[in-house]
LUMLUMMAR-651993 format. One record per residue (C-alpha): residue number from 1; x, y, z; residue in three letters. Coordinates in Angstrom, 1 decimal, always signed. Layout:
// LUMLUMMAR-651993
{num: NUM X: X Y: Y Z: Z residuo: ALA}
...
This chain:
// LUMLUMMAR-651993
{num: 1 X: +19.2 Y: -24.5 Z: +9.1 residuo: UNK}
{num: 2 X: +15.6 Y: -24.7 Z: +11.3 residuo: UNK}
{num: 3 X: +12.6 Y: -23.8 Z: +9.5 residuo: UNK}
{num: 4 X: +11.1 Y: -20.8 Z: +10.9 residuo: UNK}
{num: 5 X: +8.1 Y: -21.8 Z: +12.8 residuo: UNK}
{num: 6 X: +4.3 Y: -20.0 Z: +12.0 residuo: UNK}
{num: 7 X: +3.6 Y: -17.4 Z: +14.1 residuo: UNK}
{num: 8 X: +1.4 Y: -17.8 Z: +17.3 residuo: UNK}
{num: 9 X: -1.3 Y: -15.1 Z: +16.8 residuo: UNK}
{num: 10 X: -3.1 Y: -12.8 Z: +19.5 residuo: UNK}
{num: 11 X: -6.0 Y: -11.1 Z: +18.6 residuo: UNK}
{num: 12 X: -7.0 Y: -7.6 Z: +20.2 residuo: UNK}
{num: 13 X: -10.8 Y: -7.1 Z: +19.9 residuo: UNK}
{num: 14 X: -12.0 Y: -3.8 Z: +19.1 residuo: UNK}
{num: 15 X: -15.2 Y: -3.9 Z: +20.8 residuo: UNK}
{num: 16 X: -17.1 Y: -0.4 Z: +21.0 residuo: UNK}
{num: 17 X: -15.8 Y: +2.3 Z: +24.1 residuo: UNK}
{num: 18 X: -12.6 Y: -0.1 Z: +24.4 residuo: UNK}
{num: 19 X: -9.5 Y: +1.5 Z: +25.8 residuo: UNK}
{num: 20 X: -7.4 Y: +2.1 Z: +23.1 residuo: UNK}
{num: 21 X: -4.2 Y: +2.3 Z: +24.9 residuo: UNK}
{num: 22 X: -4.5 Y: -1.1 Z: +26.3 residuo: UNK}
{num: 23 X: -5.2 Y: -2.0 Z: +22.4 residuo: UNK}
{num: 24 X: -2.0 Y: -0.2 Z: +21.4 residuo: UNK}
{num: 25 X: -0.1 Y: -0.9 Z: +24.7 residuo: UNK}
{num: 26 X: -0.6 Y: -5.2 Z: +23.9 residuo: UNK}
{num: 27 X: +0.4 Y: -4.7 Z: +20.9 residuo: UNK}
{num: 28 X: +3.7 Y: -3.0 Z: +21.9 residuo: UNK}
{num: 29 X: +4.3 Y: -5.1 Z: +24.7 residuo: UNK}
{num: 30 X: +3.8 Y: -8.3 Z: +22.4 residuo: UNK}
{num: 31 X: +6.3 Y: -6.7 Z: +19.8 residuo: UNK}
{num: 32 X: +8.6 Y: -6.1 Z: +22.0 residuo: UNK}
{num: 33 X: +8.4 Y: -9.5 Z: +23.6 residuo: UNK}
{num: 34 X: +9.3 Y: -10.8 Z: +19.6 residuo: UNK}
{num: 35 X: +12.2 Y: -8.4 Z: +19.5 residuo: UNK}
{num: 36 X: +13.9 Y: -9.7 Z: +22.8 residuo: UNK}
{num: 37 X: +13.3 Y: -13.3 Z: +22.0 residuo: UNK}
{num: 38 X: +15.2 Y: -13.0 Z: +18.7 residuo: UNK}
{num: 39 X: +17.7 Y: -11.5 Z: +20.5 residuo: UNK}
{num: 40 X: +18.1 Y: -14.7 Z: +22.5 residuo: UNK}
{num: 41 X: +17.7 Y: -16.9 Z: +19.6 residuo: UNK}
{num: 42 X: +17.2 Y: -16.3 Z: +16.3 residuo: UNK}
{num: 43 X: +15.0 Y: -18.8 Z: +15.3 residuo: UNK}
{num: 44 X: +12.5 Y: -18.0 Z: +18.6 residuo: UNK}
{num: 45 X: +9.0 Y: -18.2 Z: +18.3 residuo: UNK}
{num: 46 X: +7.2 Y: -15.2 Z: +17.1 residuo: UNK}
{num: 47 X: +4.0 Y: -13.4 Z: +18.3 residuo: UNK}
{num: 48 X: +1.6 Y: -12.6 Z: +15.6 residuo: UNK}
{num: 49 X: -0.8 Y: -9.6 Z: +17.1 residuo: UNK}
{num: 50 X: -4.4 Y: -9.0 Z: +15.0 residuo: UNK}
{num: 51 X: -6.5 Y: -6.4 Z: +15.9 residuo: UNK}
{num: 52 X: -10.6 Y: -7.5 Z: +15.1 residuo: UNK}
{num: 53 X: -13.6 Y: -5.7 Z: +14.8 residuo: UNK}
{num: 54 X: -17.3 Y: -6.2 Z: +14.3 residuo: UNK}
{num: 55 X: -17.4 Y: -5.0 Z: +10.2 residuo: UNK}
{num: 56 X: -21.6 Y: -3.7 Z: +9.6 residuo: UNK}
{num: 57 X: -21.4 Y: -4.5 Z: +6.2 residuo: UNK}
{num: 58 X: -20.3 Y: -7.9 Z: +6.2 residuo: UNK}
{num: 59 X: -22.1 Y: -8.8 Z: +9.8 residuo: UNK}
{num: 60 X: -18.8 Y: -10.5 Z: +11.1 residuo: UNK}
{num: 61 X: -15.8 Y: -9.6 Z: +12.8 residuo: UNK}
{num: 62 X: -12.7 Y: -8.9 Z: +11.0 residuo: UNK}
{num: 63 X: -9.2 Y: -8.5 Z: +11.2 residuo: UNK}
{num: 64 X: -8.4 Y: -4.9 Z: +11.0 residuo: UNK}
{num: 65 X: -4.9 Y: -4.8 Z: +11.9 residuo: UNK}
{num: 66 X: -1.7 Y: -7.8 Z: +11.4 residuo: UNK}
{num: 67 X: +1.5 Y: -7.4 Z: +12.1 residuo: UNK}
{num: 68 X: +2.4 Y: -10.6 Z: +10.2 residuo: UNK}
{num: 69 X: +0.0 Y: -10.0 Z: +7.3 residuo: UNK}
{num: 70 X: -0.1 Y: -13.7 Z: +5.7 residuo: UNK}
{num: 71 X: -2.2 Y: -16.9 Z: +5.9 residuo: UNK}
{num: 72 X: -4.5 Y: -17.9 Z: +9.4 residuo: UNK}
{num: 73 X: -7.5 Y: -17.5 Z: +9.7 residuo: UNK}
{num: 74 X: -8.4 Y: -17.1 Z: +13.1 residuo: UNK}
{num: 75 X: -5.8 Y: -16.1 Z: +16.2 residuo: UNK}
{num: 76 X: -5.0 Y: -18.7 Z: +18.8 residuo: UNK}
{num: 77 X: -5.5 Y: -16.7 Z: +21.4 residuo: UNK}
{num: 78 X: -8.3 Y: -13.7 Z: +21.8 residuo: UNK}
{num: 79 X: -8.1 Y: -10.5 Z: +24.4 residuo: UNK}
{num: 80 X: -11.3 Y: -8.4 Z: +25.6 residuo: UNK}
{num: 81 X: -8.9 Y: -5.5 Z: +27.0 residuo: UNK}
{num: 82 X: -10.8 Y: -2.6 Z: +29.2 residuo: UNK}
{num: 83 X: -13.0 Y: -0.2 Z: +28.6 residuo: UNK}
{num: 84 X: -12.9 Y: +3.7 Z: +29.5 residuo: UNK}
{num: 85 X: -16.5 Y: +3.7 Z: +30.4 residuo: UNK}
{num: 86 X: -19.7 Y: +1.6 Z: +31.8 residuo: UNK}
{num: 87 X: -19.5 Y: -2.1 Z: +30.6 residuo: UNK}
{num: 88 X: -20.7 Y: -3.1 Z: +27.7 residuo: UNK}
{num: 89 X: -24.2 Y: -3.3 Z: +26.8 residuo: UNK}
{num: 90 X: -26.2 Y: -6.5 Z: +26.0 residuo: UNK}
{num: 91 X: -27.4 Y: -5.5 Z: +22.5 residuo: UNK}
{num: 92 X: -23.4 Y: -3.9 Z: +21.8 residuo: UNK}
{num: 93 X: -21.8 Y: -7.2 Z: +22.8 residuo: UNK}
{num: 94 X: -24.1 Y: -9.4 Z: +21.7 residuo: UNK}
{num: 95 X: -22.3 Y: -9.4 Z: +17.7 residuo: UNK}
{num: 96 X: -19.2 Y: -10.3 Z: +18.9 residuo: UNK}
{num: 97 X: -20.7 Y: -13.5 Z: +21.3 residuo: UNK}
{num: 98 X: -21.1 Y: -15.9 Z: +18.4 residuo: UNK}
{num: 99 X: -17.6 Y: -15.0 Z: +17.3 residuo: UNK}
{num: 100 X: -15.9 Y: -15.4 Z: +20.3 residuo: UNK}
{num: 101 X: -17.8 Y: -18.8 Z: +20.9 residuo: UNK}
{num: 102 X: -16.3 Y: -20.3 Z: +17.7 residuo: UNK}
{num: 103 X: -13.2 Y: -19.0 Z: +18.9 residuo: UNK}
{num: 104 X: -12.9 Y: -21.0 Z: +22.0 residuo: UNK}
{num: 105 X: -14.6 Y: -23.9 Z: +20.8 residuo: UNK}
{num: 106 X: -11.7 Y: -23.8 Z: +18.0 residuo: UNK}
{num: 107 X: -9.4 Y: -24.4 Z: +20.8 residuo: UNK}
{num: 108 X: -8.6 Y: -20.5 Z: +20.7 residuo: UNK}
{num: 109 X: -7.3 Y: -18.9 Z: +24.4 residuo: UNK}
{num: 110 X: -9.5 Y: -16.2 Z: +25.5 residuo: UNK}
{num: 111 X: -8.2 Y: -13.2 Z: +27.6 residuo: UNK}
{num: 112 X: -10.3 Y: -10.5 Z: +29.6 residuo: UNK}
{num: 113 X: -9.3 Y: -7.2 Z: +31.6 residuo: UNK}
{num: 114 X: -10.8 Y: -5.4 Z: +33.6 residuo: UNK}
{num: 115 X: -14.9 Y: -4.7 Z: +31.7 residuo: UNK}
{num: 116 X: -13.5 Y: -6.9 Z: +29.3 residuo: UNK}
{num: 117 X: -15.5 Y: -9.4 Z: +31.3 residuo: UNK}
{num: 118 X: -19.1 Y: -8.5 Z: +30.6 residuo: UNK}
{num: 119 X: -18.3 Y: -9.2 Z: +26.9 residuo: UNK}
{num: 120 X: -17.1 Y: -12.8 Z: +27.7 residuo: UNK}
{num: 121 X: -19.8 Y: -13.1 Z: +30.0 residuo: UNK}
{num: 122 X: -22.2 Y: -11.9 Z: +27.6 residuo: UNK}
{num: 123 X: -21.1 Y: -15.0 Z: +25.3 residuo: UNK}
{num: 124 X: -22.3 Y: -17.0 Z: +27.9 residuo: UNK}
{num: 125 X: -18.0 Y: -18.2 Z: +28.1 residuo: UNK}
{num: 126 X: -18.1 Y: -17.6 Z: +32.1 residuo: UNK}
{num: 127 X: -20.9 Y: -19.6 Z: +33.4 residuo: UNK}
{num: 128 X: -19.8 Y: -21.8 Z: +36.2 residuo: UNK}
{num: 129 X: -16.3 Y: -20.5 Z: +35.7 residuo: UNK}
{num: 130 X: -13.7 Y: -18.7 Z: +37.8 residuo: UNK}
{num: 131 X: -13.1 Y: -14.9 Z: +37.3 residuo: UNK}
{num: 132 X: -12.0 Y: -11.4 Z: +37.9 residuo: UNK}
{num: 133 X: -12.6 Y: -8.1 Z: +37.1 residuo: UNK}
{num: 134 X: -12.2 Y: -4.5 Z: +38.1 residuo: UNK}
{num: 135 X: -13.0 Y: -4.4 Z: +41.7 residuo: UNK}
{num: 136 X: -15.4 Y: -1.7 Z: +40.9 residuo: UNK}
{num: 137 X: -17.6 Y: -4.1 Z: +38.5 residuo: UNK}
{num: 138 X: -17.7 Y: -6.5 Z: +40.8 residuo: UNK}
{num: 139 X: -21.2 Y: -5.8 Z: +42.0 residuo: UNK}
{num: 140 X: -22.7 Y: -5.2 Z: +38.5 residuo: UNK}
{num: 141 X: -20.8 Y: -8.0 Z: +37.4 residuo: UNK}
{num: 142 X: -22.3 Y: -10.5 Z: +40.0 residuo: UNK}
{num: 143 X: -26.0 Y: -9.2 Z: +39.5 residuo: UNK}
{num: 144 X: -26.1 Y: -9.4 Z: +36.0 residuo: UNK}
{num: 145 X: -23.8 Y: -13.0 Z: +35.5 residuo: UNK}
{num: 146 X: -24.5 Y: -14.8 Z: +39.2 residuo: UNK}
{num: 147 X: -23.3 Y: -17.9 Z: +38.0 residuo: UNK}
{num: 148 X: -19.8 Y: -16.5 Z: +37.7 residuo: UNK}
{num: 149 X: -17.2 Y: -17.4 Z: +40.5 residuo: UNK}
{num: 150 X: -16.2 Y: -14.0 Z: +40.9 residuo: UNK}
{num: 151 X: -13.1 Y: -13.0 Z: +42.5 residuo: UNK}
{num: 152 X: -11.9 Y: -9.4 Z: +42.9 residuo: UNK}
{num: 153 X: -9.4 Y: -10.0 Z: +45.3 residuo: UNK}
{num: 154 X: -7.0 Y: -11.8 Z: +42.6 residuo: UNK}
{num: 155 X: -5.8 Y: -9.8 Z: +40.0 residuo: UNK}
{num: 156 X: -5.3 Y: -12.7 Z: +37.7 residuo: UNK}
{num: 157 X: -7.3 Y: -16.0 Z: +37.4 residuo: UNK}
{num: 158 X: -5.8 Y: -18.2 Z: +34.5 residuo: UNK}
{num: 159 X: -8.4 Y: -21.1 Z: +34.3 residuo: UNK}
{num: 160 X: -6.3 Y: -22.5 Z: +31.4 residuo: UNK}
{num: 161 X: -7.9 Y: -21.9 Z: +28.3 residuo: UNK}
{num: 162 X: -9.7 Y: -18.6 Z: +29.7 residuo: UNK}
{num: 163 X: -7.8 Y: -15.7 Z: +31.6 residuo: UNK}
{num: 164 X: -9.0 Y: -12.7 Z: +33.1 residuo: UNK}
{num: 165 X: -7.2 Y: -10.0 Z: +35.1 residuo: UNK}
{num: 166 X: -9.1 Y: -7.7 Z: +36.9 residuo: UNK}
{num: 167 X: -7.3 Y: -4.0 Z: +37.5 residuo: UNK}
{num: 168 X: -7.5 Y: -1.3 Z: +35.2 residuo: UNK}
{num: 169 X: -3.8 Y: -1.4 Z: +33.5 residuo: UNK}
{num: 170 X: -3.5 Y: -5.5 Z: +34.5 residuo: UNK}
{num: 171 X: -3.8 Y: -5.3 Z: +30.6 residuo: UNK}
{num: 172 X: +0.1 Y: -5.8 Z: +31.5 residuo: UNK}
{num: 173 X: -0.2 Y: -8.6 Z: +34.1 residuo: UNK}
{num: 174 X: -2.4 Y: -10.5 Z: +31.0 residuo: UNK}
{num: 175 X: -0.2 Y: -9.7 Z: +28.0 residuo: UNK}
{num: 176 X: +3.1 Y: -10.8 Z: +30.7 residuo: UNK}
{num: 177 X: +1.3 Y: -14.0 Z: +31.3 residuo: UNK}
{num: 178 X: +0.6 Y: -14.9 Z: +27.6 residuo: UNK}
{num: 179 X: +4.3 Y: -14.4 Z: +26.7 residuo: UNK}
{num: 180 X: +5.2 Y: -16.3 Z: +29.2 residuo: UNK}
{num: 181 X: +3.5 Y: -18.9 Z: +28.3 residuo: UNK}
{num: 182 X: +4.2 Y: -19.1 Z: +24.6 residuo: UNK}
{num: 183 X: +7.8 Y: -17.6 Z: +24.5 residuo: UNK}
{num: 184 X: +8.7 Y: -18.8 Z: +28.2 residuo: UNK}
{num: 185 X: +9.3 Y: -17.4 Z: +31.6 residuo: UNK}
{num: 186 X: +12.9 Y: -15.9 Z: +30.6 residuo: UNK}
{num: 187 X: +11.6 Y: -14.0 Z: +28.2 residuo: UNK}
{num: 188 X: +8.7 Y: -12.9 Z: +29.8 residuo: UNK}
{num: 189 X: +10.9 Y: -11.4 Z: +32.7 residuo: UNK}
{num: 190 X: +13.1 Y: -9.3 Z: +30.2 residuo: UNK}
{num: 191 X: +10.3 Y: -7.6 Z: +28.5 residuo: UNK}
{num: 192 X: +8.4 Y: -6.9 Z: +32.3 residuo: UNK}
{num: 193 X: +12.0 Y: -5.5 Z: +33.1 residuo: UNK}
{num: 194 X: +12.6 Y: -3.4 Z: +29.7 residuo: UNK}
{num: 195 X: +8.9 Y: -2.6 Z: +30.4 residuo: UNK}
{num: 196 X: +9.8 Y: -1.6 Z: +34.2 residuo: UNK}
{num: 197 X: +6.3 Y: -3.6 Z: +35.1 residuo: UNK}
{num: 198 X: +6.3 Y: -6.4 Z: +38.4 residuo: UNK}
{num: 199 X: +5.7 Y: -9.5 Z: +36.9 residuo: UNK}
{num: 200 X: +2.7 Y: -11.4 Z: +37.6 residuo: UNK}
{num: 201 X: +1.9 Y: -12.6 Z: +40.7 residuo: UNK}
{num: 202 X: +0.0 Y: -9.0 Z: +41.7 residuo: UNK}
{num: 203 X: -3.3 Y: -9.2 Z: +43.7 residuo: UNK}
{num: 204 X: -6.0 Y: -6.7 Z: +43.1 residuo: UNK}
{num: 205 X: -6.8 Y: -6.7 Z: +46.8 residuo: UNK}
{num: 206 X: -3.2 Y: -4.8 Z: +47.5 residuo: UNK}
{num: 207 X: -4.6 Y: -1.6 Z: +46.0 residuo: UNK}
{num: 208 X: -8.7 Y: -2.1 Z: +46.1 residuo: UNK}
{num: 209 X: -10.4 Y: +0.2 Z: +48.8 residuo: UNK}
{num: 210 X: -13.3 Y: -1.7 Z: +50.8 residuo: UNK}
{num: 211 X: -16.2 Y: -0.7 Z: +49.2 residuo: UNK}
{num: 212 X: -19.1 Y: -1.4 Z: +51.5 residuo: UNK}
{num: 213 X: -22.6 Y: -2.1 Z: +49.4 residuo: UNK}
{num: 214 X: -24.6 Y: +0.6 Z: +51.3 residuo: UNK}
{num: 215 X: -27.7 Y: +0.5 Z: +48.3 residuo: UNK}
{num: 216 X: -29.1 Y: -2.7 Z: +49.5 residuo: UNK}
{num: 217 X: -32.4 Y: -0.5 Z: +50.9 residuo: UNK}
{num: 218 X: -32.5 Y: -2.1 Z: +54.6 residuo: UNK}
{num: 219 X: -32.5 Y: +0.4 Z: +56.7 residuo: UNK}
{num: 220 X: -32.2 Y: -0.9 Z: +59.4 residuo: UNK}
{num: 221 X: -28.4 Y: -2.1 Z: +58.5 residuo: UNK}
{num: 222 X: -27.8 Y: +0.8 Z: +56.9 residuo: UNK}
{num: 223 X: -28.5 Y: +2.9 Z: +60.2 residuo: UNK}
{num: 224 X: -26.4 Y: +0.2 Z: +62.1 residuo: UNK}
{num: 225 X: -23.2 Y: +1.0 Z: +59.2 residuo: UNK}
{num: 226 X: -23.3 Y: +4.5 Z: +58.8 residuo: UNK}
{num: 227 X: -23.2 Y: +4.4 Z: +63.0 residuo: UNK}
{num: 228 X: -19.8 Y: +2.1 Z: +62.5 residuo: UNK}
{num: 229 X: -18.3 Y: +4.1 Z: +59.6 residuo: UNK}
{num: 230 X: -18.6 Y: +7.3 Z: +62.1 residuo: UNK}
{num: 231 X: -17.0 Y: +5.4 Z: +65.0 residuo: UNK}
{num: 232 X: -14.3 Y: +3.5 Z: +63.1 residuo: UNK}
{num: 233 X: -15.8 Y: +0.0 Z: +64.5 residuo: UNK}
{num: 234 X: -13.9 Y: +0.2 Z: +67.5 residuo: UNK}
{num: 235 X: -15.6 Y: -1.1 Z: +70.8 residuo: UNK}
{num: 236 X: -18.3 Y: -2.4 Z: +69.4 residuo: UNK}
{num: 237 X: -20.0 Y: -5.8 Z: +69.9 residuo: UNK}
{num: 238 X: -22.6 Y: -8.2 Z: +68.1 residuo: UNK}
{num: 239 X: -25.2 Y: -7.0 Z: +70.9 residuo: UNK}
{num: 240 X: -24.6 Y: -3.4 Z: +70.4 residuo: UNK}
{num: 241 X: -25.0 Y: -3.3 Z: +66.9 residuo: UNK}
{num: 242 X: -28.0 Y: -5.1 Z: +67.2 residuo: UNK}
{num: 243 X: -29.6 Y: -3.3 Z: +69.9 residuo: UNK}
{num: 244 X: -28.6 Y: +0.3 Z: +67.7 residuo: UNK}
{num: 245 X: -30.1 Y: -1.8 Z: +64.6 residuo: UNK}
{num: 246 X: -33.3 Y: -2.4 Z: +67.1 residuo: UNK}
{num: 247 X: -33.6 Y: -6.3 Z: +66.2 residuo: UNK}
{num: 248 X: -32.9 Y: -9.4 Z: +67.9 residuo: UNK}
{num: 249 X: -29.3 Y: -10.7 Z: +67.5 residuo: UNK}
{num: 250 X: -30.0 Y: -13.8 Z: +65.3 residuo: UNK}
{num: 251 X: -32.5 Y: -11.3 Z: +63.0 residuo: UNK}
{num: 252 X: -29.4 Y: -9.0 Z: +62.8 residuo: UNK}
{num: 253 X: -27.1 Y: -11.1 Z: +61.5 residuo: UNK}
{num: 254 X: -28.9 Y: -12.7 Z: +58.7 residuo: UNK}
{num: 255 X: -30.5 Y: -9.4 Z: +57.8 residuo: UNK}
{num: 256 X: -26.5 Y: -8.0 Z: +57.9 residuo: UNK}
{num: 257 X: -25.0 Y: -10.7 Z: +56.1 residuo: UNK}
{num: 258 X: -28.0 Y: -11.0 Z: +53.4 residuo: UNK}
{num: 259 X: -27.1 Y: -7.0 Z: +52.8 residuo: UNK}
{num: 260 X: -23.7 Y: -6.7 Z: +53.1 residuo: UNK}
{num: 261 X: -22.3 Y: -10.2 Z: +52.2 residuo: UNK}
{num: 262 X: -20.1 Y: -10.0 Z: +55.3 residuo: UNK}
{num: 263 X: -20.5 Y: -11.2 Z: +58.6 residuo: UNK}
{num: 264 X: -20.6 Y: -8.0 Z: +61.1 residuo: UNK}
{num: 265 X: -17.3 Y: -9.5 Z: +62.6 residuo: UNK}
{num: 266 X: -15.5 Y: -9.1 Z: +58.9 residuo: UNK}
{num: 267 X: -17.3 Y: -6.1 Z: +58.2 residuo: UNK}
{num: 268 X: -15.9 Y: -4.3 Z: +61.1 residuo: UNK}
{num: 269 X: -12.3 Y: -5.9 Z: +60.5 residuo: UNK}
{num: 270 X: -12.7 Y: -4.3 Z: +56.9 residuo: UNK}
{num: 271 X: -13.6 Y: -0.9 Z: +57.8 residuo: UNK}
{num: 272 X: -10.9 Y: -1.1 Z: +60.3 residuo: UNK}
{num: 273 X: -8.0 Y: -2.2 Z: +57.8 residuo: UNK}
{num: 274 X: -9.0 Y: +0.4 Z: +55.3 residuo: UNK}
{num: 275 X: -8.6 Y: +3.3 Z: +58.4 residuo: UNK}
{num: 276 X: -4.7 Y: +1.2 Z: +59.1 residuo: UNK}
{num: 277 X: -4.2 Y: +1.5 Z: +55.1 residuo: UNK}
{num: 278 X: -4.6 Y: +5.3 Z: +54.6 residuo: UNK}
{num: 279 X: -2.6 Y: +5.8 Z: +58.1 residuo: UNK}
{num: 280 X: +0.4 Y: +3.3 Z: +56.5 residuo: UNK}
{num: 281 X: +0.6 Y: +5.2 Z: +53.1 residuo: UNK}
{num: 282 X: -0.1 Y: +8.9 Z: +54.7 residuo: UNK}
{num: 283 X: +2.0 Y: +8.7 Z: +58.4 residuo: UNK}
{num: 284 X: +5.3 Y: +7.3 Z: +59.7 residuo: UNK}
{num: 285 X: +3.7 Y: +6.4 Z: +62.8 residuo: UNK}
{num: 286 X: +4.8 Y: +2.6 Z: +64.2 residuo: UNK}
{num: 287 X: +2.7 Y: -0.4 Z: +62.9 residuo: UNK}
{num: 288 X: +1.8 Y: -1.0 Z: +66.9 residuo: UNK}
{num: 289 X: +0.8 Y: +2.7 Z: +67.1 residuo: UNK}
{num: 290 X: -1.5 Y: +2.2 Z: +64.0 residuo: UNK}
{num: 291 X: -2.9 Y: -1.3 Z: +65.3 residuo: UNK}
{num: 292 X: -3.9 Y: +0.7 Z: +68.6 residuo: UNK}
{num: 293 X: -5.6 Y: +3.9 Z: +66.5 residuo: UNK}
{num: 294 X: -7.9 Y: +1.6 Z: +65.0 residuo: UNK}
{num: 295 X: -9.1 Y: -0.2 Z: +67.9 residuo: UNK}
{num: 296 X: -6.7 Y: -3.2 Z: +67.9 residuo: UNK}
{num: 297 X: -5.1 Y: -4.1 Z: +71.7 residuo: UNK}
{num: 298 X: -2.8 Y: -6.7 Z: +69.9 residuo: UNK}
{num: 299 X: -0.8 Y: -5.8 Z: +67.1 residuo: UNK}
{num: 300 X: +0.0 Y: -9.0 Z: +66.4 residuo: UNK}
{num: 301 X: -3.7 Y: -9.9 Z: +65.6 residuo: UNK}
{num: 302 X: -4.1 Y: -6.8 Z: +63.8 residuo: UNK}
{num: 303 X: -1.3 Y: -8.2 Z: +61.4 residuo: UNK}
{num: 304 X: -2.8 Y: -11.2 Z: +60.7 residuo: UNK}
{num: 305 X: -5.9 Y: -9.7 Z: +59.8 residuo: UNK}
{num: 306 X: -4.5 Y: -7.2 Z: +57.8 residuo: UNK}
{num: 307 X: -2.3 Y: -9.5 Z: +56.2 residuo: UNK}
{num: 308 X: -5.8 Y: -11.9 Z: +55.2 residuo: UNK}
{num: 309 X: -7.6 Y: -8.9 Z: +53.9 residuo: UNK}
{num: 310 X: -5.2 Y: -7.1 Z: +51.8 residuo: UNK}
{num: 311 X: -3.0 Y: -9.7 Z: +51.1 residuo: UNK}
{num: 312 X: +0.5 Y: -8.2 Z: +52.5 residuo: UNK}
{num: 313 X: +1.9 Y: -7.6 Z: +55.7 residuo: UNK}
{num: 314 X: +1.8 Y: -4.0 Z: +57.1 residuo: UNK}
{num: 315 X: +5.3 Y: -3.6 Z: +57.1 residuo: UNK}
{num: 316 X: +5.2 Y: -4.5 Z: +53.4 residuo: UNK}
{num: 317 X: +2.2 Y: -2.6 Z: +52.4 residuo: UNK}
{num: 318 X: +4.0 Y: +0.7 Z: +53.7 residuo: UNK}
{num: 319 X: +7.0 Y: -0.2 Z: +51.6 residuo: UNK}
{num: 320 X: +4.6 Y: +0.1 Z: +48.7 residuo: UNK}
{num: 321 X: +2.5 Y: +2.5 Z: +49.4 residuo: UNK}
{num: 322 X: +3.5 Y: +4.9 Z: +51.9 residuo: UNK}
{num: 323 X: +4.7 Y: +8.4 Z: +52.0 residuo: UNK}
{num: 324 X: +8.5 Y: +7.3 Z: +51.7 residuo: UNK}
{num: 325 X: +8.4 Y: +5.3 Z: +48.7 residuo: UNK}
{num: 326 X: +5.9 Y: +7.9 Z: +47.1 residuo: UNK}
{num: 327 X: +9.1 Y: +10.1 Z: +48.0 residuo: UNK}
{num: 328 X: +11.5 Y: +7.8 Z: +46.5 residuo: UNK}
{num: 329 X: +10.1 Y: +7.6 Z: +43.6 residuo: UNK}
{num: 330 X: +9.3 Y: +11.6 Z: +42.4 residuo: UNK}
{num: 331 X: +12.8 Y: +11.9 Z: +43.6 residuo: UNK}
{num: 332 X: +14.0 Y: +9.3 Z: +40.8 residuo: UNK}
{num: 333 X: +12.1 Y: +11.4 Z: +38.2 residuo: UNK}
């Protein structure tokens, strides 16, 4: 007979304002995972999930949940899931940074989602690294951690021995990923099926809205974008927006970019794909017809570019998003 082998544990921190579903949903999903691999195989690999919390009596963190209750003293693998509100506060984080330092200098994984971020950020675990978050954080995330490679357009970065996924409930992308690497890809895809989740390979950029920065106090730009959200950036040209911005080209774009951190060129092609996105998910007009609406005389360029900047194809994006699969699926409630 094969000795059982020890557990590989994931610990769930408990940090103040987390979202206690993700909490509870990791935990089941991780279960679950155990429960299909011994269905396979008997003697499988088991997950070992830990909740931990910051304890004011003891000034540590400790385990507060186990579902192996037993000998370990420290999970192999540690997951900041999201938070229902603002990130987390300097001061509220800052007891669980030298925690989750010894952690990773143990060897230990460590997982982030969504706001979960600031709190490895805070323990100084992202500096110089790549990483995601909630593409609504991603300005407050930049400002307060600049050295961070940020990048909201991916869903999932998995820099080896730190992970962070970015959406809301990529709490599932995270806890698919981690099962797949310990217990494998087969059973990974059983539990995303039982779970009715996709699988990893999701990018945030598929469902985040462009969110132009319009709080950057030139107003000069600022004038220049309102006067392009109102027109839909259609027929508009380098010179035009610089003459309505009353500066001198070169002036214009450096001032631009330096505000928006895009070049007026993307910056139109952004506002432009966001106008093609609500008309793919709201109408059953033709992609060409659609291309033409928002001011592009070749659909085929206005594929590629939408393609670049949302990371799927038109004709794919509808199939996602629009009004007949919206249909589809309150019909198979």
């Amino acid at each position: 007979m094969v000795a059982a082998r020890d557990p590989v544990e994931i610990g769930l921190v408990v940090y103040p304002g987390v979202q206690e579903a993700a909490v509870l949903g990791l935990t089941d999903l991780f279960q679950l995972a155990n429960r299909l691999a011994a269905e396979r195989s008997p003697d499988a690999l088991r997950l070992r999930v830990s909740h931990w919390q910051w304890q004011e009596a003891s000034q540590t963190v400790i385990r507060t949940f186990d579902s192996e209750p037993g000998p370990g003293n420290a999970p192999a693998m540690v997951i900041l899931p999201p938070t229902l509100g603002d990130p987390i506060a300097r001061g509220v984080a800052a007891p669980y940074a030298d925690w989750l330092r010894a952690r990773h200098a143990a060897g230990a994984t460590l997982g982030s989602v969504c706001a979960g971020a600031f709190v490895l950020a805070e323990a100084g675990l992202l500096s110089g690294r790549a990483a995601t978050t909630h593409w609504a954080y991603r300005d407050a995330l930049a400002m307060r951690f600049p050295d961070i490679a940020l990048d909201v357009d991916k869903l999932v970065i998995d820099d080896g021995d730190i992970i962070t996924a970015g959406g809301y409930m990529a709490w599932t992308d995270l806890g698919l990923k981690l099962v797949d690497r310990v217990l494998g890809p087969t059973v990974m895809m059983d539990t995303a099926r039982f779970m009715l989740v996709d699988p990893p390979g999701r990018e945030q950029r598929f469902y985040s809205p462009f969110a132009p920065r319009l709080n950057h106090g030139d107003e000069a730009i600022l004038k220049v974008q309102h006067w392009l959200q109102a027109r839909g950036a259609r027929d508009v040209t380098l010179a035009t927006m610089a003459e309505h911005a009353a500066l001198e080209e070169r002036t214009f774009l450096r001032r631009f970019r330096n505000a928006t951190g895009l070049k007026p060129t993307e910056y139109c092609q952004h506002l432009r794909v966001g106008k093609a996105r609500e008309m793919l998910e709201a109408t059953t007009r033709s992609i060409d017809q659609i291309a033409w609406d928002v001011g592009y005389d070749d659909p085929g360029s206005f594929r590629k570019v939408f393609a670049r900047i949302t990371g799927l194809v038109p004709g794919d994006y509808r199939r996602r998003f629009g009004v007949e699969r919206a249909a589809l699926v309150a019909g198979e409630r």
